[in-house]
N, C-alpha and C positions, 0 to 999 in steps of 0.2 A: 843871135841867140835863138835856139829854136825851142817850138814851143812847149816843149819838154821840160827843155830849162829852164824856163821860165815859171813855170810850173813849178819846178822843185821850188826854184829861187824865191817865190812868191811862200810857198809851204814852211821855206825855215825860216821866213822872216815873222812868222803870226805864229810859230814854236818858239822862237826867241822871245818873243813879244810873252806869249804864256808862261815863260821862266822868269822874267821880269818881273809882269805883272804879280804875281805870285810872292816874289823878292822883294820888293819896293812897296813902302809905305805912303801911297800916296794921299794927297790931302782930297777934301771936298769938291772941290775946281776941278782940281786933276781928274778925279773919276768920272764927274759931270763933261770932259771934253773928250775922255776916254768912251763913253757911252755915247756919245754924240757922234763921234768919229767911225766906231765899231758899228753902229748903227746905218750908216750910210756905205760902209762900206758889204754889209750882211744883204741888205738892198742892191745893192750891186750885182753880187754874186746870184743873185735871187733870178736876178734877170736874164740870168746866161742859160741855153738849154742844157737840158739836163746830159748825162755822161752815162755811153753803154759798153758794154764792155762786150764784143764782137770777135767770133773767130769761125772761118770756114770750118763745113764742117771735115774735112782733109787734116786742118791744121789741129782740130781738136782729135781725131783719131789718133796721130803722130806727135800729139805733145809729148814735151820732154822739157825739164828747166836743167839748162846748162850754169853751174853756180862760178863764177868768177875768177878766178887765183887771184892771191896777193897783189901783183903787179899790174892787172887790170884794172882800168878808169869807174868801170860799172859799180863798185864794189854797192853802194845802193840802189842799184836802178832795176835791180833784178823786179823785185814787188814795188812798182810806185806807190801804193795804196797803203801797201802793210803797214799796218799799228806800231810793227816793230822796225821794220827796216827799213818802209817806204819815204824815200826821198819829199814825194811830192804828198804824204800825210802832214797837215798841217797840225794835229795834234796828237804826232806818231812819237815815236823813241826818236827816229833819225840814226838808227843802224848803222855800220859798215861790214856788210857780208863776205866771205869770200872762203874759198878752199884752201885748202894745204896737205895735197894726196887727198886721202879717204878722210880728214877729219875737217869739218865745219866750225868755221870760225867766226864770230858776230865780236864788232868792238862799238864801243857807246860811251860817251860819258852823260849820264844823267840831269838833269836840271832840275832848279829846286818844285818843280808843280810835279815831281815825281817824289816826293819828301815822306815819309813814312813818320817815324821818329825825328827830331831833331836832326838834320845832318843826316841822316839815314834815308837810303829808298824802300820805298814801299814791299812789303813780300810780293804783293802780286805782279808787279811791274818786274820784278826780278822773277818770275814766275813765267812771263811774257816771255821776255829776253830770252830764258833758257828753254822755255818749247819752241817759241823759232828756230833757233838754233839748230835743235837737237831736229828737227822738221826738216832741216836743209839735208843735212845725211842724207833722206832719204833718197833725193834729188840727188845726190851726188852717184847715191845707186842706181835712179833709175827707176824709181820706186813711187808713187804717189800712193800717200797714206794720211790719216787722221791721226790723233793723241785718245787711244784710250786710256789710259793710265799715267801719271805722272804722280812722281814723287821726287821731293826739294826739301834737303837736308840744309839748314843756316848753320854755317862754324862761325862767321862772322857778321857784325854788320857790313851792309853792303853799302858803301859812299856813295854823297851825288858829289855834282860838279869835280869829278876825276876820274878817268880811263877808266872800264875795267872791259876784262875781254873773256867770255864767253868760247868755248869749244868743246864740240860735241863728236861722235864718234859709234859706231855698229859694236856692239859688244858679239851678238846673236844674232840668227834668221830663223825661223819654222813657220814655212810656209807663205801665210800672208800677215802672220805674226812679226813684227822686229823692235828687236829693244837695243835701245838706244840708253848710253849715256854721258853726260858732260859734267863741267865744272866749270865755274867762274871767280878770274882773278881780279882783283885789286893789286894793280904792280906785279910782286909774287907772290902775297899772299892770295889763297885759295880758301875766299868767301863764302862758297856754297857749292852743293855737286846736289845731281838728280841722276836720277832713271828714269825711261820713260818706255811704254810699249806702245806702237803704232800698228794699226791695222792696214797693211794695204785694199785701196779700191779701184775701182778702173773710171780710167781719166776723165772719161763722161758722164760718169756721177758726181766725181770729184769737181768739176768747172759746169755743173748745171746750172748754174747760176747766169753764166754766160749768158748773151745772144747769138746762137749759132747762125750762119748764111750758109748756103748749099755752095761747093765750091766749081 
């Protein structure tokens, strides 16, 4: 397994663990070996150097994110990191991304530490979900861009602990302007839709965050 994998595989076990934990009533004992445990393993992690995120500067002039199709194995590996879709975020959504033509498609089934109302997800969580999404378009064009503007219309409540799938789509373009919009199903019902406008930037604003190396 490499250690990518391992990576993720380590991140959806301490996601599961947080839907759990969340889920389950544990007693006094329970928490006290849960804190004892968490505790040593936080210590752990403490002790590993820290993580940078590197790219020539070649590769940063020439970025580009290629977004997956259906049939591809990546379908989360595109952002390990991402909140939303990243594989190896251990307190991410756990996303599955991927294209279909020009429209961006995110599937997810929620856990209960995403719980809003009763049985319900949270708006912002569901707010997440559909600016990723609606984010990947742009990459599908080619486009690196931010979320100026977003708006999220609720038709329904939005479930956890069952599928729903998110897709987004180019309504418009002007310029370095682009709106964007999606909808999110529950099965077939259609839980929520947004618009959103994005501003294109160029990609070395966009990944300054990076540590660049001369290539």
């Amino acid at each position: 397994m490499a250690g990518e994998e391992r990576r993720a595989r380590a991140a959806s076990l301490a996601r599961e663990f947080g839907h759990e934990f969340v889920a389950r009533d544990l007693s006094d004992e329970q928490l006290d070996e849960v804190t004892a445990r968490l505790t040593e393993l936080v210590d752990l992690v403490r002790d590993a150097p820290p993580r940078q995120r590197v790219m020539t500067s070649e590769g940063l002039a020439n970025f580009k994110m290629a977004i997956p199709r259906e049939n591809e194995v990546v379908k989360h590996q595109l952002f390990s990191d991402s909140v939303v879709s990243g594989a190896a975020n251990p307190v991410g959504l756990g996303g599955y991304l991927w294209r279909e033509g020009d429209t961006a498609v995110m599937e997810v089934t929620l856990g209960k530490a995403f719980e809003g109302a009763p049985g319900q997800a949270h708006g912002g969580i569901v707010a997440a979900l559909l600016d990723e999404t609606m984010g990947l378009v742009n990459a599908i064009n080619e486009v690196l861009a931010f979320t100026a503007q977003l708006d999220i219309t609720f038709l329904e409540p939005t479930p956890v602990n069952e599928p729903i799938t998110a897709r987004a789509w180019l309504a418009r373009s002007d310029n370095r302007k682009h709106f964007i919009e999606a909808e999110l199903l529950a099965g077939s019902r259609v839980v929520a839709t947004a618009s959103a406008l994005f501003i294109a930037v160029d990609p070395s604003r966009f990944l300054r965050h990076m540590t660049v190396q001369e290539s």
